[in-house]
C-alpha positions as CSV (number, residue, x, y, z in Angstrom):
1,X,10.4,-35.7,71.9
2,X,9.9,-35.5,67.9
3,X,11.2,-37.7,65.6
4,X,13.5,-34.4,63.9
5,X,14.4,-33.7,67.9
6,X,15.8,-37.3,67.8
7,X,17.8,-37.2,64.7
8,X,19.2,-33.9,65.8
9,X,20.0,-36.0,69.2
10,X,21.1,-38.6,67.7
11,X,23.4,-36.5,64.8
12,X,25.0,-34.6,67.8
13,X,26.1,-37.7,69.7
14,X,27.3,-39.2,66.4
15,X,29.6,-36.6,65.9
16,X,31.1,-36.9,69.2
17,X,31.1,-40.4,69.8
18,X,31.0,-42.0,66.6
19,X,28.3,-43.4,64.2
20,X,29.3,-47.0,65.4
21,X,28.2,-47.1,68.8
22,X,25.3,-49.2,70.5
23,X,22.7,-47.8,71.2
24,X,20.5,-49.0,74.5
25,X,17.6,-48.3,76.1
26,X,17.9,-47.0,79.9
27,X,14.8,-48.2,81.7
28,X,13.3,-47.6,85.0
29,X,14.7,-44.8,87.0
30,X,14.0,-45.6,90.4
31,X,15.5,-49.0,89.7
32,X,17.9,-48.8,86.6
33,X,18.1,-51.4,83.9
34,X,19.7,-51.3,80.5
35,X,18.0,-52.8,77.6
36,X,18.4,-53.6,74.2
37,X,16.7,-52.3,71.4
38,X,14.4,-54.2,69.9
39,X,13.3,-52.2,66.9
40,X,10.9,-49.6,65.7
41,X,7.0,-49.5,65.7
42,X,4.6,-46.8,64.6
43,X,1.3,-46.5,65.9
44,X,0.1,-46.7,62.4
45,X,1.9,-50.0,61.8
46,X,0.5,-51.5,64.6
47,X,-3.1,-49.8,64.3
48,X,-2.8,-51.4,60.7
49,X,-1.0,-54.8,61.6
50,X,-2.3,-58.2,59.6
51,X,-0.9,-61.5,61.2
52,X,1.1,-63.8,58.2
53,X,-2.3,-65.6,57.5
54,X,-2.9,-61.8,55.9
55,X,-5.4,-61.5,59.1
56,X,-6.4,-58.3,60.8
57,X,-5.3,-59.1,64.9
58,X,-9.0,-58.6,66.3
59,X,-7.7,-60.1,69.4
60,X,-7.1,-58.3,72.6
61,X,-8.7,-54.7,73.2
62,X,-5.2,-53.6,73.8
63,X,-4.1,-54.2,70.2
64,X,-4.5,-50.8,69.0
65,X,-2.7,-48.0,70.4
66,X,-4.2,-44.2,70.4
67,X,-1.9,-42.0,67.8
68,X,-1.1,-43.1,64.3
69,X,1.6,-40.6,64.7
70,X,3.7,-41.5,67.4
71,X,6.9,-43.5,67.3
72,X,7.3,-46.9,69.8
73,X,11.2,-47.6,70.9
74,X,10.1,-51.6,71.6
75,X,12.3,-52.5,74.7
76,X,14.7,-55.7,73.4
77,X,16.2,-57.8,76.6
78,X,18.0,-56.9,79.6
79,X,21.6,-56.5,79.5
80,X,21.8,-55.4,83.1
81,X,21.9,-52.7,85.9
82,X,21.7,-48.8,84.6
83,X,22.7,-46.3,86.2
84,X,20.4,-43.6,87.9
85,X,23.0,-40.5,86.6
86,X,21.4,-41.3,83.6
87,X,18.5,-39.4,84.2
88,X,20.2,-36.6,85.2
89,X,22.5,-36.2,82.1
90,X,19.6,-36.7,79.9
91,X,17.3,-33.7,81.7
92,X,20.6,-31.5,80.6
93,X,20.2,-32.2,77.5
């Protein structure tokens, strides 16, 4: 999914349900959680991230991601059990 297809999602579902409602994050479709949102990350951001000394992370060899161009949904915490339908009603979409 692009970011336009999202806004286009997300515009539709505005409309009908109103611009007001929480968004979550359904995880895990064998075993269905629902998450928070956490915020946004682009691969550039974190490709480019500098720790608050003003430090490039050289740590981990994980720290970079492949794509500048690709948008991260970061998972927030676990407000409980999803629901497996979800899957379904999304692939409709």
């Amino acid at each position: 999914m692009t970011i336009d297809e999202l806004i286009g999602r997300l515009g539709e579902y505005r409309d009908e349900i109103g611009g007001d409602a929480e968004v979550r994050l359904m995880t895990q479709q064998n075993w269905p959680f629902e998450n928070s949102i956490y915020g946004l990350a682009s691969g550039l951001e974190i490709n480019d991230y500098v720790d608050d000394d003003g430090e490039a992370d050289e740590g981990d060899d994980d720290d970079d991601v492949a794509e500048d161009a690709v948008l991260f949904i970061v998972e927030g915490r676990q407000l409980g059990y999803g629901t497996k339908r979800a899957w379904d009603v999304a692939r409709g979409n």
